[in-house]
C-alpha distance (Angstrom), angle and dihedral (degrees) to the residues before:
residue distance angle dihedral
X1 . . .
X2 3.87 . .
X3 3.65 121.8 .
X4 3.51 115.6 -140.2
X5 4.12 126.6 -148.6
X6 3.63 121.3 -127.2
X7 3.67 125.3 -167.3
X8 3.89 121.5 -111.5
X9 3.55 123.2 -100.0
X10 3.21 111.9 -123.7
X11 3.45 95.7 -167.4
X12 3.93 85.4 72.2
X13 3.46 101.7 62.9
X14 3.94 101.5 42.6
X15 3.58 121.3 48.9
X16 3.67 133.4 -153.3
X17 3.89 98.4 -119.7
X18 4.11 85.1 50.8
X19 3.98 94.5 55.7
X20 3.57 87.9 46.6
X21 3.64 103.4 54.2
X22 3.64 84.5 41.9
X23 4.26 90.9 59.5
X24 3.57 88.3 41.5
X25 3.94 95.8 47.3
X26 4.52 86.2 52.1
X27 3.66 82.4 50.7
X28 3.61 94.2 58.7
X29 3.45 100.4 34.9
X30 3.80 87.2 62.9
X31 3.70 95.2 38.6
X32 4.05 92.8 -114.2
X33 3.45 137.9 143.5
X34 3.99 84.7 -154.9
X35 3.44 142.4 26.8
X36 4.01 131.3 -143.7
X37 4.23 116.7 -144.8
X38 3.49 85.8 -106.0
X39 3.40 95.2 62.5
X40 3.38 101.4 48.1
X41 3.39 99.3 92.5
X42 4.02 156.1 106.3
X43 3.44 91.1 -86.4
X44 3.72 94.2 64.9
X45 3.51 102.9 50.6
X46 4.37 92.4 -83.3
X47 4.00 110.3 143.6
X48 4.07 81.2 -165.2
X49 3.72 137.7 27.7
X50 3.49 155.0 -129.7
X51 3.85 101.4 -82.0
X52 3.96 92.0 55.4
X53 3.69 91.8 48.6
X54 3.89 87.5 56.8
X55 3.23 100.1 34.8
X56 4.24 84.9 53.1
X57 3.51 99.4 47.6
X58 3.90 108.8 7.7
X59 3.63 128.1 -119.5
X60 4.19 121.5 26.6
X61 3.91 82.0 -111.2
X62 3.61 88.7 59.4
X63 3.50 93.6 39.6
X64 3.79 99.2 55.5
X65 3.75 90.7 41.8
X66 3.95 80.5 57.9
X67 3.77 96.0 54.7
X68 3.60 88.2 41.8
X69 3.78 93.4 -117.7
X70 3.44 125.9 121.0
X71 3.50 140.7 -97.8
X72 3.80 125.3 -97.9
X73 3.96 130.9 -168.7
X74 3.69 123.5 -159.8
X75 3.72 124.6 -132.9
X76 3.85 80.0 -104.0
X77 3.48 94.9 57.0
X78 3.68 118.9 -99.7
X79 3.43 113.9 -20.7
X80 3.84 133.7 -102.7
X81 3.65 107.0 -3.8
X82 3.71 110.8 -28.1
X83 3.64 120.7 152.4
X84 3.59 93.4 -103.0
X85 3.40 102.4 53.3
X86 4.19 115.6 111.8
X87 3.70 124.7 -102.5
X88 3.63 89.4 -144.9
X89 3.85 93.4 50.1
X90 4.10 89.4 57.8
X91 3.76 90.8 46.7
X92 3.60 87.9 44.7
X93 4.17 90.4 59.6
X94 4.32 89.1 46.1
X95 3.84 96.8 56.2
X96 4.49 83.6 39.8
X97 3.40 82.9 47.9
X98 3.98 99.6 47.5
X99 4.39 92.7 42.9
X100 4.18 83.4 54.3
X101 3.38 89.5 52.3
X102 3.97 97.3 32.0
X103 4.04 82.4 -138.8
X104 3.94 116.2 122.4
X105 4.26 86.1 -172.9
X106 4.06 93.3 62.3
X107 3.76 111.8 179.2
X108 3.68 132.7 -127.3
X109 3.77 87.0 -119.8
X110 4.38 90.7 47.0
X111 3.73 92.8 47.1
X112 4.18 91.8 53.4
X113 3.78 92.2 54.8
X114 4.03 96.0 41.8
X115 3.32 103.5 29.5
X116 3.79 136.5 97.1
X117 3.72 104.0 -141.4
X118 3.88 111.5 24.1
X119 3.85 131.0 -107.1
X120 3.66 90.1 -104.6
X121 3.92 87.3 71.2
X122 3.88 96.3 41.2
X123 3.80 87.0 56.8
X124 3.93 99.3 48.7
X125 4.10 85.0 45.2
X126 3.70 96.8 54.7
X127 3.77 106.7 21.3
X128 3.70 95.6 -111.4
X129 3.88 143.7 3.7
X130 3.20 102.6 -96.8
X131 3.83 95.6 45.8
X132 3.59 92.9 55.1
X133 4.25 87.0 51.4
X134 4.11 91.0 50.7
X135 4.21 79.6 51.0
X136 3.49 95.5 49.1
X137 4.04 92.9 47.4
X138 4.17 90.4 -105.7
X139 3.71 129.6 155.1
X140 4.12 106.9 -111.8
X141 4.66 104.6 -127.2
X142 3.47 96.3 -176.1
X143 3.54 148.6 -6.1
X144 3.94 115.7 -109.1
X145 4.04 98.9 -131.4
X146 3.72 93.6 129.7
X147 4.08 103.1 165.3
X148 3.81 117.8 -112.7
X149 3.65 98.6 -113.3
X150 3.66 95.4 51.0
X151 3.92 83.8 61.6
X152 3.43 90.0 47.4
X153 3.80 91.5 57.0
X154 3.82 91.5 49.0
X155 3.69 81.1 61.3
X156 3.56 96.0 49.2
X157 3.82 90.7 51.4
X158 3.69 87.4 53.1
X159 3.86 97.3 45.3
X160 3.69 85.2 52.0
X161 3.97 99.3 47.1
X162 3.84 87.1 55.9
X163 3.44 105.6 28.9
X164 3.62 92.1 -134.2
X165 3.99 138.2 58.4
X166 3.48 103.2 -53.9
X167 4.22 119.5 -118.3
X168 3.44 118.4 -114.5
X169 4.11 84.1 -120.4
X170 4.01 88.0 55.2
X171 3.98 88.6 68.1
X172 3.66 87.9 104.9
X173 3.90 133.3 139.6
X174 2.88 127.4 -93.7
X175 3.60 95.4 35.1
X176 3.59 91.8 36.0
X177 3.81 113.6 63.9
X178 3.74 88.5 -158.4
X179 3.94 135.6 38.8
X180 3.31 114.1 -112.3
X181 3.51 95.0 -121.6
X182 4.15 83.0 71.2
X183 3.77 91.6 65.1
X184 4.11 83.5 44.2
X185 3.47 90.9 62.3
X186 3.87 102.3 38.0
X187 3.81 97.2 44.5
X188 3.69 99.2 18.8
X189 4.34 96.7 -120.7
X190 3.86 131.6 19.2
X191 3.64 86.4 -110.5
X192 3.81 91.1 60.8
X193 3.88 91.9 46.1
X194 3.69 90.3 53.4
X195 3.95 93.2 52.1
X196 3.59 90.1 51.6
X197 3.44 89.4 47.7
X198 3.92 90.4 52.3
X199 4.02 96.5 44.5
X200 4.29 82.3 52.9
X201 3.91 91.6 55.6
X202 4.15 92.2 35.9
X203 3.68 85.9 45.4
X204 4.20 110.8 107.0
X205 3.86 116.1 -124.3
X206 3.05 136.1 -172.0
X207 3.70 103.5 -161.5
X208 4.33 84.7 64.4
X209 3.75 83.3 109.6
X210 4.28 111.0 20.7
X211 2.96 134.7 -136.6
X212 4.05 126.9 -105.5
X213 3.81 111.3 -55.1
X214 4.09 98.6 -153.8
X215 3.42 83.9 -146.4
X216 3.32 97.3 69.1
X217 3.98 92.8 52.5
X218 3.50 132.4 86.5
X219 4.03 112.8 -106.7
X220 3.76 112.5 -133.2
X221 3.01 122.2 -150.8
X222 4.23 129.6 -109.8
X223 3.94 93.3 -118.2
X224 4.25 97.7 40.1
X225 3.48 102.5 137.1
X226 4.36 105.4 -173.2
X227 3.50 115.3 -128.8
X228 4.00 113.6 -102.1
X229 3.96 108.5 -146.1
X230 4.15 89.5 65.4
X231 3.95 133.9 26.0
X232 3.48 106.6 -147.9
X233 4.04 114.2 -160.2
X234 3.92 116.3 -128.4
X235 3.81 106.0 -154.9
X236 3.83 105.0 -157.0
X237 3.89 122.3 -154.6
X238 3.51 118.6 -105.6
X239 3.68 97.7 -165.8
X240 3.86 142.4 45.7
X241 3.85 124.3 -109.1
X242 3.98 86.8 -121.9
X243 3.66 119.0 94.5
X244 3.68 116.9 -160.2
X245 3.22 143.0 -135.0
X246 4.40 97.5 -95.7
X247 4.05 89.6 41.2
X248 3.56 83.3 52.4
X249 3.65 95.2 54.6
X250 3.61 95.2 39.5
X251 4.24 88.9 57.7
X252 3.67 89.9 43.4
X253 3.75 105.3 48.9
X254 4.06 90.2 46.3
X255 3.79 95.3 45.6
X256 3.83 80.1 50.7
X257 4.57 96.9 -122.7
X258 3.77 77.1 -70.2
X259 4.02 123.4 126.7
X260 3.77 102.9 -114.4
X261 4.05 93.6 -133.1
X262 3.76 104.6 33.9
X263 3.88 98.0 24.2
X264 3.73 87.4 -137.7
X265 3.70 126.1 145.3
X266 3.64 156.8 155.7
X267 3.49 94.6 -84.4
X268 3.75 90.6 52.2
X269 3.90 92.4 44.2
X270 3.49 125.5 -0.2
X271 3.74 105.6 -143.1
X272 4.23 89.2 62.2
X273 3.99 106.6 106.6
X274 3.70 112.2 -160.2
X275 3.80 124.5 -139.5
X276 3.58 126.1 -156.1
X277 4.50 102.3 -142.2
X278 3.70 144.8 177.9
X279 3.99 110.3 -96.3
X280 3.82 85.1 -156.5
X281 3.93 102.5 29.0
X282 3.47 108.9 -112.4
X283 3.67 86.9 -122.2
X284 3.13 97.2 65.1
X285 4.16 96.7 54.6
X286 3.81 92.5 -76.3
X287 3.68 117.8 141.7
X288 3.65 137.9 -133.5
X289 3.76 96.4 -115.6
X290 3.82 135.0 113.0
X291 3.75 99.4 -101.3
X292 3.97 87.9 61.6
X293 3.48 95.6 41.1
X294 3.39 122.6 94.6
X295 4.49 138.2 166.9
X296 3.49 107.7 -115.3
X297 4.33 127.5 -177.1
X298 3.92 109.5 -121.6
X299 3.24 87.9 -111.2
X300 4.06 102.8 44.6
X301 3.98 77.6 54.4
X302 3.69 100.8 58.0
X303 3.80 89.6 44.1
X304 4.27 88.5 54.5
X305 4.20 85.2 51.4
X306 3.64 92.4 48.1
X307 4.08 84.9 50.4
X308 4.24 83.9 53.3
């Protein structure tokens, strides 16, 4: 029978009272009767921040009403992405943005570090990134038709760094090959990327273990003729040498993103790169299946070659 991942709930592990007392402890760290986004954060005492309050209760209206604190608008209007916040003030910020830079094709990734109110916001204003660049008079760099399974990897290289599912906050370059914001506007929220990401790894394939490559077999030729005192048995492979992106996964998350020998990993120490390998190399007759696959430390893996 195959066991299927599910995501965790978030929900479950933070409570509602907690995420108050949290707001309310900012608050009167900084001597406020309200708190800004901005200021909801590590710096200021916060053990959360200001994308699990939202995502908890909804907008930072709602949120402060929550806490019982009230609300507070910037001289910019409210701040990072409320309802009320001005087109023309976020289109504004992308042309200041492009003169600092002198770059009319500002990135996702450029606009999050120079910006004032965060990509994610542009998108959800203007229905997409490059939309909101046409509106601000911008020059268009590339199209953002990224396939889904590179995503998906991006995930996987995530999953792997922490050894867990990765935070919404943990979206972060360079570890991240993409801004979050990216999976915002192709999925709509993290939490939607990440269920598409589990229903492609739950999903059942057939090409897990592939069919024959003929060029992987030996060609006979038209006139063999076998030999009659002994039958010798050919076994044939069943699988390709490649191991794809869901087998990968599969080995991974039940070897725990740990190296089988060592029990190292990224989690532990950031520089260790796991590899996914044959138990019995595939050379040698192994197969591409789960019970000869096995997670293996860079370094555990060079020692096994050495062994060869």
């Amino acid at each position: 029978m195959t066991v299927k991942y599910e995501l965790t709930d978030m929900k479950k592990q933070i409570s509602d009272i907690e995420i108050i007392n949290d707001l309310r402890t900012v608050a009167n760290n900084l001597g406020k009767k309200s708190l800004k986004m901005s200021e909801y954060c590590k710096d200021n005492g916060a053990k959360f921040n200001y994308q699990t309050a939202k995502k908890r209760f909804g907008t930072w209206k709602d949120v402060m009403e929550k806490a019982g604190l009230e609300t507070e608008k910037s001289i910019h209007g409210i701040e990072y992405g409320e309802t009320s916040l001005r087109e023309e003030l976020l289109i504004d910020d992308l042309v200041k943005v492009s003169k600092i830079l002198e770059n009319q094709k500002i990135t996702i990734a450029e606009y999050d570090e120079y910006g004032k109110f965060g990509s994610a916001t542009v998108i959800k204003r203007f229905g997409g990134w490059n939309k909101a660049k046409l509106k601000a008079g911008l020059q268009i760099g590339r199209n953002y038709n990224t396939a889904i399974e590179e995503y998906m990897q991006n995930i996987l290289t995530l999953w792997i760094h922490y050894g867990r599912q990765p935070k919404y906050s943990e979206v972060i370059r360079p570890i991240s090959k993409y801004n979050v914001s990216a999976y915002e506007n192709k999925f709509g929220t993290w939490r939607k990327a990440l269920e598409v990401f589990i229903d492609y790894m739950n999903e059942e394939r057939t090409d897990i273990e592939s069919t024959i490559n003929d060029n992987e077999l030996v060609k006979l030729t038209e006139n063999f003729q076998p030999k009659k005192q002994k039958k010798k048995e050919i076994k044939i492979k069943r699988t390709s040498r490649q191991i794809n992106l869901r087998l990968r996964w599969k080995i991974l998350r039940r070897d725990n993103f740990s190296c089988n020998k060592c029990g190292n990993s990224p989690a532990k120490a950031p520089n260790v790169e796991l590899h996914v390998d044959h138990i019995i190399p595939w050379s040698e007759g192994g197969e591409t299946v789960v019970e000869n696959l096995e997670t293996l430390c860079s370094d555990c893996n060079l020692g096994k070659s050495n062994l060869m």
